[in-house]
N, C-alpha and C positions, 0 to 999 in steps of 0.2 A: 749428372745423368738422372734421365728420371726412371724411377724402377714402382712399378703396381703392385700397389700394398696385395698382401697373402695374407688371410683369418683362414685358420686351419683349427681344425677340430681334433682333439684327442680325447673320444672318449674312453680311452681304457679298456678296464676289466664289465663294460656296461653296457644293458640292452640287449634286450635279444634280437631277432632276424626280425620279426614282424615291429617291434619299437623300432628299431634301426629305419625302418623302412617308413613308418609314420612320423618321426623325426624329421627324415631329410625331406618328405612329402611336406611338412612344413616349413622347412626353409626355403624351398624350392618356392612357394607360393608367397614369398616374400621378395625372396632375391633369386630367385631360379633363372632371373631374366637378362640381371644386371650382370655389366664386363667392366665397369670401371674399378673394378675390388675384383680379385681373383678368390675364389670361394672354393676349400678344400675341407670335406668329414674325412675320418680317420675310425672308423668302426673296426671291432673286433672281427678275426678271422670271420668269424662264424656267419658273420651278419651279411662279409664282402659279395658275394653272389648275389644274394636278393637288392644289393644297395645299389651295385653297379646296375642292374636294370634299373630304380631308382633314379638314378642322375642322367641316365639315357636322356639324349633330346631338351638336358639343361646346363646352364654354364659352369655348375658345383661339378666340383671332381671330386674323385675319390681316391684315399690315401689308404695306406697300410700303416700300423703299430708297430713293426719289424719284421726283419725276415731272415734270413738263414744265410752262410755268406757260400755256401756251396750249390752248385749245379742243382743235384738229384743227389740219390746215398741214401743209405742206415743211417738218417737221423731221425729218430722216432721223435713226434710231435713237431716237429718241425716244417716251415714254408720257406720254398725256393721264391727265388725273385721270376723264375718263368711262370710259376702259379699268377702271381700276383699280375705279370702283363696279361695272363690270358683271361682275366678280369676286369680288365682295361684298368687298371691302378695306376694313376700316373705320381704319386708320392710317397714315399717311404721314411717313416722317422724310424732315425738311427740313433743310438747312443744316447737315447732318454735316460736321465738319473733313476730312475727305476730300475731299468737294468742293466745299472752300473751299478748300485747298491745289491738290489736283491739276485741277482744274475750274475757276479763278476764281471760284467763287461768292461775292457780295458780297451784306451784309444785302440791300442795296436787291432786288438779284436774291430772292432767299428771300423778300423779304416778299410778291412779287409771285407767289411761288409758294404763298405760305400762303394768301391770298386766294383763290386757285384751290382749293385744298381744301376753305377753308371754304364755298366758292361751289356745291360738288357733292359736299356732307354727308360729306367727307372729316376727321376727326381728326387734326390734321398735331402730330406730334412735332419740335418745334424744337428743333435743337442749338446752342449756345454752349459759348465755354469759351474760355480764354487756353494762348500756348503757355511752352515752356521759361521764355524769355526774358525774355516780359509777366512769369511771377510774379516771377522772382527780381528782375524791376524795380520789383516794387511795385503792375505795372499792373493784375492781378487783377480789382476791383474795377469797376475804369475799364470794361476790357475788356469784359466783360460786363454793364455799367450799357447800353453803345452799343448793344451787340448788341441786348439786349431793346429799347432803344426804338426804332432802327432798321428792328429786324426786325418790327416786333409797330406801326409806324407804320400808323394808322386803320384795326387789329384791331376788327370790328364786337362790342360789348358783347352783345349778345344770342346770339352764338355761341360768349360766354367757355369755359361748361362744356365744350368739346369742343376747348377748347387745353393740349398741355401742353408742360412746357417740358425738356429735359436739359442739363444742365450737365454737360460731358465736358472737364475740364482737360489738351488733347492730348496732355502730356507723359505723361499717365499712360494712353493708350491703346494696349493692344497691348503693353506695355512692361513687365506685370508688376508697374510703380509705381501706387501708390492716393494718392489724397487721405488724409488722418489723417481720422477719424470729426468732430474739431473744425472741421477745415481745409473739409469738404464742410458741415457746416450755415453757415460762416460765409459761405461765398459763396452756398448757398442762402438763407438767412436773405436776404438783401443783392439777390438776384432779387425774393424778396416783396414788400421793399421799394419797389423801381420799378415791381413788376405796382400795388400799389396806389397808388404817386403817378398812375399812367396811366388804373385803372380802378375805384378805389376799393378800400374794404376787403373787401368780403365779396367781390367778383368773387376777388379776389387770393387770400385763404383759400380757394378753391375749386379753384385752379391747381393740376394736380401738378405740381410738378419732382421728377426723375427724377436719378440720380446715373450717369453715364455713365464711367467712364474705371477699367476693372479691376475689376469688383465679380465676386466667385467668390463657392461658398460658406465661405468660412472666412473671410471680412471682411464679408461682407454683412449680419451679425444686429447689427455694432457701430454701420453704416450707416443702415439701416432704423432705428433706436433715435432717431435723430434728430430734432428736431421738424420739420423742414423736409424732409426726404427721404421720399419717398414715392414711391418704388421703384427701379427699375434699367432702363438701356438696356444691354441686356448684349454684347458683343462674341465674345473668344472662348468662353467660357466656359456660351455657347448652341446652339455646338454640339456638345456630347454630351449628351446626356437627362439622364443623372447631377447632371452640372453644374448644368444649368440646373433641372432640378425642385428642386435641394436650394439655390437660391437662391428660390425659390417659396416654398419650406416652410419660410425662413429669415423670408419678409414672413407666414405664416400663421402666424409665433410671437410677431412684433416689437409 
């Protein structure tokens, strides 16, 4: 099955409303045009309003950082996933190793979150991945088997096409370190694997998983090459246009 590669942008803690906005005004003028690579930024709250006018009238969509797994409520600081639709958000990364580290975020927490996206036609980008420790111990594997079934526990089947999943190995986030191009199919291959013990085969060949932990452009085109990678959560490397379009035009070669 063929699935179109996704380069998504996580910029984090970064940018203000007017960068945000001269950012994607850059990408836009690169690849604003292009459908053969699906093209998603990921700006902070703050920036989402002016950004979503921004992607207006071009092919880049715009994602969310997180959100809240509740309605409305006394959750001070907090965003519902109806904010984020009446912004036109069409992607939500969940269960990013940041906060699962600095947050406590635990599957059971995430899955409850992903239900809420998929509940208010939200696209929730799920992060997994093991750290330091887990691979050199072997747990890799493990690690990541729990996560998807945990996180993805009574994932409604009929809103499969609108899940996907990143695998971000945290050692290599931020860090400069990459997965080996072998090293990321073999634990995506191995995500395939449990999406279809849980959902069957063809739901499962439909999943993107996304390669999350250091992909620039000068390792991305060996990436994308892979049977199972089908595209990029990009961190630093998203925020300069440069960067990130020539990780774009690495998936419109691959």
């Amino acid at each position: 099955m063929s699935r179109k590669f996704l380069i998504a942008g996580n910029w984090k803690m970064n940018k203000t409303a007017s960068e945000a906005v001269d950012l994607i005004e850059e990408i836009k003028s690169s690849v604003g045009d292009q459908t053969s690579v699906q093209v998603c930024v990921c700006p902070p709250f703050t920036s989402l309003s002016q950004s979503s006018e921004s992607v207006e009238k071009s092919e880049v969509l715009l994602g969310a950082q997180d959100m809240n797994a509740a309605q409305s409520g006394a959750y001070t600081g907090e965003i519902s996933a109806e904010m984020l639709r009446d912004l036109y958000v069409s992607f939500v990364i969940l269960g990013h190793s940041e906060r699962r580290q600095f947050f406590g975020e635990t599957n059971q927490i995430v899955n409850q979150k992903i239900h809420a996206a998929i509940g208010n036609n939200l696209k929730p980008i799920y992060c997994i991945g093991e750290t330091l420790d887990e691979r050199e111990a072997g747990k890799t594997l493990d690690i990541v088997r729990t996560q998807v079934r945990e996180g993805l526990e009574n994932f409604p089947t009929h809103s499969i096409e609108n899940l996907v999943i990143a695998y971000e190995p945290i050692w290599a986030i931020g860090t400069g370190k990459t997965a080996t191009d072998e090293m990321a199919q073999e634990v995506h291959a191995e995500i395939r694997k449990v999406l279809a013990e849980m959902f069957g085969d063809t739901s499962a060949d439909s999943i993107r998983i996304l390669y999350g932990g250091s992909m620039k452009p000068e390792n991305a085109a060996g990436l994308l090459a892979q049977k199972d990678v089908d595209g990029g959560l990009i961190g630093g490397a998203s925020l300069t246009a440069r960067a990130f379009v020539g990780i774009i035009e690495a998936a419109q070669s691959a």
